[in-house]
C-alpha positions in Angstrom: -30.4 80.4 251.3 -29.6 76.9 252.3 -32.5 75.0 254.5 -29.9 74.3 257.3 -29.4 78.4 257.4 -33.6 79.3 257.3 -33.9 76.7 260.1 -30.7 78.0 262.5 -32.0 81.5 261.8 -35.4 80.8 263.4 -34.1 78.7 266.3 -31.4 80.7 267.1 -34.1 84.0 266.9 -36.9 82.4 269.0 -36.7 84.8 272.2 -34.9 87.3 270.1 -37.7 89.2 268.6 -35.5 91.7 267.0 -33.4 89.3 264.9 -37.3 87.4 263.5 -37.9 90.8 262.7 -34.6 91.6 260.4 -34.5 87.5 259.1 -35.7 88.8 255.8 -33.4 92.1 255.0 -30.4 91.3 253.0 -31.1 87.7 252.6 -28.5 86.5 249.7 -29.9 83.9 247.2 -26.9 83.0 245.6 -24.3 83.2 248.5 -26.8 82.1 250.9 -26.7 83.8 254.1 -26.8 87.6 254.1 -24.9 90.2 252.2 -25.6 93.9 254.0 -23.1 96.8 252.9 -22.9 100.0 254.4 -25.6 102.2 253.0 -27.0 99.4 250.1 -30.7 98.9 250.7 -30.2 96.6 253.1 -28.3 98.5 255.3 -30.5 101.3 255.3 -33.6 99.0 255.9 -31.9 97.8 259.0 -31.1 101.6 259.6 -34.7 102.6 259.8 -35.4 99.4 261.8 -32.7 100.0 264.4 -34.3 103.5 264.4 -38.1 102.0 264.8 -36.9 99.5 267.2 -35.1 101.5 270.0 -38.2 104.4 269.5 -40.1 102.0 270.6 -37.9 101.4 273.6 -38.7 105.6 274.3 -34.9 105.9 273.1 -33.7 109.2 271.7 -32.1 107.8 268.2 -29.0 110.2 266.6 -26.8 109.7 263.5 -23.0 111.0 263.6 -20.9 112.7 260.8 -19.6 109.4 260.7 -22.6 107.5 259.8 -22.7 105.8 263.5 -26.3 105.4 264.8 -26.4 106.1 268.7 -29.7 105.2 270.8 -29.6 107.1 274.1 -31.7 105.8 277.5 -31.0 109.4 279.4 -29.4 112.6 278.4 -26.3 112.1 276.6 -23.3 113.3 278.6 -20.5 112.2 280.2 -19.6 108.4 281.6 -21.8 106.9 279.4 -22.0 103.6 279.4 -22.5 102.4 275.9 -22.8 98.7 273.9 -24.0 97.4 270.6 -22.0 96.0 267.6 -22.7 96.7 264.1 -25.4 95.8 261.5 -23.9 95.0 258.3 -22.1 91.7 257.2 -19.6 90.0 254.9 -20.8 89.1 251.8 -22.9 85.5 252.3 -22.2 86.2 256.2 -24.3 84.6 259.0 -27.4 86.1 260.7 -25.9 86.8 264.3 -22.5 88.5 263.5 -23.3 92.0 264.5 -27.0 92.1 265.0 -27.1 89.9 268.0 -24.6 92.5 269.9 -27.7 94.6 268.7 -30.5 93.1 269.4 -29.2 91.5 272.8 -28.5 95.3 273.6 -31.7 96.6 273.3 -34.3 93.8 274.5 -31.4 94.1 277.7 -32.1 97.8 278.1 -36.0 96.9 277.6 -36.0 94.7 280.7 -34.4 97.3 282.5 -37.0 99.7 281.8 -39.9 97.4 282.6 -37.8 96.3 285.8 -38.1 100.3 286.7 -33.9 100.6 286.2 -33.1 104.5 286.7 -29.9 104.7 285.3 -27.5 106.6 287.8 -25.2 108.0 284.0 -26.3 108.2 280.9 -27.1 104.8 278.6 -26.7 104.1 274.7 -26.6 101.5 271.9 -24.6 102.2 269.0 -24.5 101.0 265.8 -21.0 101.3 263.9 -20.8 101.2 260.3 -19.2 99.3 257.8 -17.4 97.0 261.0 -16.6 94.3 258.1 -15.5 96.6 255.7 -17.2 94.9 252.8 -18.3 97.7 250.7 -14.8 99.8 251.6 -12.3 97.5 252.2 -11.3 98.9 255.9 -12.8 97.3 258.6 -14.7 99.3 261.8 -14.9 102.3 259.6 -17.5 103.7 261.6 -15.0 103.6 265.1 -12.3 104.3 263.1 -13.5 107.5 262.3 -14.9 108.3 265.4 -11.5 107.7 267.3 -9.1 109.1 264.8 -7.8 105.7 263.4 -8.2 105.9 260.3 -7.4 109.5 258.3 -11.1 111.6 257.2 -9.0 112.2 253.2 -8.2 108.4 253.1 -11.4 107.8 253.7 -13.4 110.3 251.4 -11.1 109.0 248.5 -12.1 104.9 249.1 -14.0 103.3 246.7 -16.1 100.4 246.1 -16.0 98.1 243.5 -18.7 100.3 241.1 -15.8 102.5 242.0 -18.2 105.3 243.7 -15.9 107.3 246.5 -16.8 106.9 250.1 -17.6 110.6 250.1 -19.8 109.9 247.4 -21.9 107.4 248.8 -21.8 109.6 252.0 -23.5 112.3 250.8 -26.3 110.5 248.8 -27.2 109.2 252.8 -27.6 113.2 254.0 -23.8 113.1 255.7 -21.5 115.7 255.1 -18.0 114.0 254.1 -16.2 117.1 254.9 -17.2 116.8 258.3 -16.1 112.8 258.9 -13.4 112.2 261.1 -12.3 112.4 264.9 -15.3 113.1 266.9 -13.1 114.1 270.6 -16.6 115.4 272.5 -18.3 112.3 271.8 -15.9 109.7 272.2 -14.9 112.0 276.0 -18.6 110.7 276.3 -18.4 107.3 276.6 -17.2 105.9 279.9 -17.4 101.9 279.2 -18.1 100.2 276.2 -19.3 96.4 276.4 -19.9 94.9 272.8 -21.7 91.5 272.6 -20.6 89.3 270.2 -21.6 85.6 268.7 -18.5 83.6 269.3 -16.0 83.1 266.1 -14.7 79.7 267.3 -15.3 77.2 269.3 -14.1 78.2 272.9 -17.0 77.8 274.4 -18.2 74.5 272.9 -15.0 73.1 274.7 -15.5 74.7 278.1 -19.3 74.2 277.2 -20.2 77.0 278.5 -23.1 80.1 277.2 -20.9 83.2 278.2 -16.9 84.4 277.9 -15.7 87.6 278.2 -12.8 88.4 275.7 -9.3 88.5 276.9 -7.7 89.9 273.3 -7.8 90.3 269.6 -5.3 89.1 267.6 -3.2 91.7 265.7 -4.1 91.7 262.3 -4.7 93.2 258.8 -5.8 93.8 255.4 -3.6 94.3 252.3 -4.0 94.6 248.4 -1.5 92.7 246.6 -1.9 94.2 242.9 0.2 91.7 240.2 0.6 94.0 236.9 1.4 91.9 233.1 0.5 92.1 229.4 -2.7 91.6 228.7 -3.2 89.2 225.5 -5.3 86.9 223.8 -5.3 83.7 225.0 -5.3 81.2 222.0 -2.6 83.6 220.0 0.2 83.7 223.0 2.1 80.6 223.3 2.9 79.7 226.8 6.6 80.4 226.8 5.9 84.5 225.9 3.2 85.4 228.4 3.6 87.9 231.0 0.1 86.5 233.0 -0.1 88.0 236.4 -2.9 85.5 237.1 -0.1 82.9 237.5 1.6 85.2 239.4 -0.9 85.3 241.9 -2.0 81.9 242.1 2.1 80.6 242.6 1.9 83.6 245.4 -1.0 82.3 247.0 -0.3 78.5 246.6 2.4 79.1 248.9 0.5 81.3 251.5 -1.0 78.6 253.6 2.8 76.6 254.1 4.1 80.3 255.2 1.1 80.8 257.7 2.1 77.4 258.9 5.6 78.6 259.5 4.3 81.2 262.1 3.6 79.8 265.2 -0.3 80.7 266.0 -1.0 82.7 262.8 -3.9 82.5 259.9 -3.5 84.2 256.4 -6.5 84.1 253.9 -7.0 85.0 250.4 -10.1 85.6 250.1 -11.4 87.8 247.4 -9.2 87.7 243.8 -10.3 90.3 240.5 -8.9 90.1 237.2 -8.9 92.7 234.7 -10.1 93.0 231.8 -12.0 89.5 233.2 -12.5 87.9 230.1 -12.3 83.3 229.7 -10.2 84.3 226.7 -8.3 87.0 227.7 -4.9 86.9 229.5 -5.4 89.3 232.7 -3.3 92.9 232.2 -4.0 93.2 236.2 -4.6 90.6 238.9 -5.9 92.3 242.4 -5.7 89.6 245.3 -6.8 90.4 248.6 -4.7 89.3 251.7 -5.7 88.9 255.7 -3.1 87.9 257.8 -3.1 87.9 261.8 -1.2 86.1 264.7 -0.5 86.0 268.2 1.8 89.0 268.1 2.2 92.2 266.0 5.8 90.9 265.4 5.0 87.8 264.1 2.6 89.0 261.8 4.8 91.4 260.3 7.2 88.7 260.2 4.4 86.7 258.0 3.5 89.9 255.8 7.3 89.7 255.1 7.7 86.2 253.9 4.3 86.6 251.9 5.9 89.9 250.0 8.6 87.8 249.2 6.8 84.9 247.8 5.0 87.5 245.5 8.1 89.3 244.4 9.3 86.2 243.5 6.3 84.6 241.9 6.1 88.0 239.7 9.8 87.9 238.7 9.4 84.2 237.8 6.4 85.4 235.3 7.8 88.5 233.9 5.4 90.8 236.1 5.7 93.3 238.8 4.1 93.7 242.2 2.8 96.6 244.6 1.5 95.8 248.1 -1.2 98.3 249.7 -1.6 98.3 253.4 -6.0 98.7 253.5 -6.3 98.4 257.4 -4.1 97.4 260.2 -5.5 96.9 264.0 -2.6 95.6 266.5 -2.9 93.3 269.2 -5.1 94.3 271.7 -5.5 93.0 275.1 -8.4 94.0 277.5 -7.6 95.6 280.7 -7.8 93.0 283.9 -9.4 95.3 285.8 -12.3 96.3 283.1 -12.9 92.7 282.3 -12.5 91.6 286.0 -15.3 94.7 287.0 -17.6 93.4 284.5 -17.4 89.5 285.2 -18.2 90.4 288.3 -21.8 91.7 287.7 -21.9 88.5 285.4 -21.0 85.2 287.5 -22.0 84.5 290.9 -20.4 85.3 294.1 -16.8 83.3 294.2 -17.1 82.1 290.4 -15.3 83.8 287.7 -16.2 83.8 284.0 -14.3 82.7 280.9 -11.8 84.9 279.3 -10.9 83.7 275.7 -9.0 85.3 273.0 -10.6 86.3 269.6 -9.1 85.8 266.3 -11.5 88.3 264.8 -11.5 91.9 265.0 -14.0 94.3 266.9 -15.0 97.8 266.9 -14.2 96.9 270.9 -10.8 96.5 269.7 -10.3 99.9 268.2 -12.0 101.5 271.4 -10.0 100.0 273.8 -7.1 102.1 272.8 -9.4 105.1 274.2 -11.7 103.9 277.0 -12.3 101.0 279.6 -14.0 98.0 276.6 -15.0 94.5 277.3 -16.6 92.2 275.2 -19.0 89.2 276.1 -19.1 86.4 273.3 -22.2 84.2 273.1 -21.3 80.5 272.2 -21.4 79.3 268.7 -22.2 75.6 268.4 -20.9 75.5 265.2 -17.6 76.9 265.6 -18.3 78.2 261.8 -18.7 82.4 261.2 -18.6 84.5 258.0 -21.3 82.0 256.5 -24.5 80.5 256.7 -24.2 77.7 259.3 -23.1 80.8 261.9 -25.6 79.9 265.1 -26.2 80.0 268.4 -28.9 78.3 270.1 -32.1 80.4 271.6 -31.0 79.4 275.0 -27.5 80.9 274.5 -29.0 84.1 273.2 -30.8 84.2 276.6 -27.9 83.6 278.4 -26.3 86.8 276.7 -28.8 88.8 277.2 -29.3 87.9 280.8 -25.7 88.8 281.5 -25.8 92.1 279.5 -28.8 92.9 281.5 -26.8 92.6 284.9 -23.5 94.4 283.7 -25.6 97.5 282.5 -27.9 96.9 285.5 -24.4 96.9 287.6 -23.0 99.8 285.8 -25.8 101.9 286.3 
């Protein structure tokens, strides 16, 4: 972990007990940062401190079929109010993506109950799993599930890269994965969801201000773009005969960022590539390349995913390969209701003020809940700008901030 991470990790976890307490789980030596996958030994460390942690708050902890972790202040029933985020990361990720939404949620709820708050409907934290979708390649698989999003024989049959099934992996962790899937009753239960978030920008440095509630998330998605060739040894080819679907992908990706550019407002990334058989002397038989592409509208990603399939049918042809394109995840645009984020800004800001709204170019389990029930989301500014990697940060004083106004929406809610 680089020195500049260690010391924005304590700062920014100063009056955030809960994150000092979690600074050491998952810590990744050669990334730097932190690398926590849904059900590794990290995840299940922060499992059993999530568990430990909101005990100690006297809440009543529960695990769905879909691997969720729900904390309940009250009976659970219906018009819950519910936040929290999620505890895993991206592979060499930052230390507040996620936990802070979790953390901030229950030292929030553990004001409240020194205040003497009596919740007038029933209270929760939840934890969704696998929100990045590092281990499984689909991102919020946890709300996903729970809302119906994503199909229960899709998921069983994902795999991660030691190629163990989801269902697999399910059931070493006590869960049935014949019972994964919709969950109807509980998501009926929830009333409003608020998720806390660390800013993924800069938004908030320019209006330089601690607190924004989210006005969207940018339509986006996830696709495998597999490049198929001969495999062959490398000094006893010449140039002129191979069929190397490593060139294929690099001449498809080369071009990626000039297409993006095309799109008005949109952002494609390559960031993962796996060659098989993986050998220095050994031309590649199969070339995996992992694609995220988002923009301002559903259209106008779709019209980016098209010129990108394009560019790799071409790049193959060109090389004497073929190409198959696998949708992993899709999320459309989503755009928070005006009334929901207008009801919640008001508990934040003082009388005759309003609050920031500002969209988000990253995804949410917020996102995939709004479809379902009144969701908001409050980001905490990131001074930085920089998330998915170590310099991810946000001061001690901005933490309080979020806190504080998650304290007075549940407090307003309640």
């Amino acid at each position: 972990m680089s020195s500049t991470h260690g010391a924005a990790a304590d700062s920014g976890s100063t009056s955030l007990p809960g994150l000092a307490e979690i600074a050491d789980v998952g810590v990744d030596r050669i990334r730097g940062g932190y690398s926590r996958h849904l059900f590794d030994d990290a995840d299940r460390t922060l499992r059993d401190w999530f568990t430990e942690r909101a005990s100690r708050l006297g809440l009543d902890v529960e695990r769905d079929r879909n691997g969720n972790l729900w904390a309940w202040w009250g009976e659970p029933g219906p018009n819950a109010f519910v936040t929290g985020s999620h505890l895993d990361s991206v592979p060499g990720g930052g230390a507040f993506d996620g936990p802070l939404g979790i953390v901030s949620a229950l030292e929030a709820l553990g004001r409240l109950r020194d205040a003497g708050h009596r919740p007038a409907r029933p209270v929760a934290v939840v934890a969704f799993a696998e929100e990045e979708g590092s281990r499984f390649g689909v991102a919020c698989l946890g709300s996903r599930l729970l809302t119906g999003a994503l199909h229960p024989d899709r998921a069983r049959a994902l795999r991660d890269e030691a190629g163990r099934s989801l269902a697999q992996v399910y059931a070493d962790a006590g869960l049935d994965p014949a019972a994964i899937g919709p969950d109807p009753a509980r998501l009926d239960m929830i009333g409003t969801f608020v998720e806390l978030h660390v800013e993924q920008g800069r938004g908030l440095v320019d209006l330089d201000e601690p607190v924004a509630l989210a006005a969207s998330i940018l339509g986006h998605g996830r696709w495998r773009i597999r490049f198929r060739g001969q495999g062959n040894h490398a000094g006893a080819t010449p140039m002129q005969s191979r069929q190397d679907p490593m060139v294929a992908a690099a001449a498809t990706i080369a071009r990626i960022p000039d297409l993006a550019l095309a799109v008005e407002g949109s952002r494609a990334t390559v960031g993962r590539v796996s060659a098989l058989p993986g050998g220095t002397n050994v031309i590649p038989s199969v070339v995996d390349c992992w694609l995220d592409a988002r923009a301002a509208t559903d259209d106008a990603t779709n019209a980016l995913l098209q010129s990108i399939r394009a560019a790799a049918r071409d790049a193959a042809a060109v090389n004497a390969c073929s190409v198959e394109i696998t949708e992993e995840s899709w999320s459309p645009t989503v755009r928070f209701p005006d009334d929901t984020r207008a009801a919640i800004g008001a508990h934040i800001a003082p009388r005759g003020q309003s609050v920031p709204a500002l969209p988000s170019g990253a995804g949410h389990d917020a996102g995939i809940l709004a479809a379902h029930i009144p969701s908001a989301m409050l980001f905490v500014r990131n001074p930085t700008g920089v998330s998915h990697a170590p310099e991810e940060f946000a001061t001690a004083d901005d933490c309080a901030a979020g806190i504080a106004a998650l304290e007075r929406v549940i407090r307003g809610e309640t």
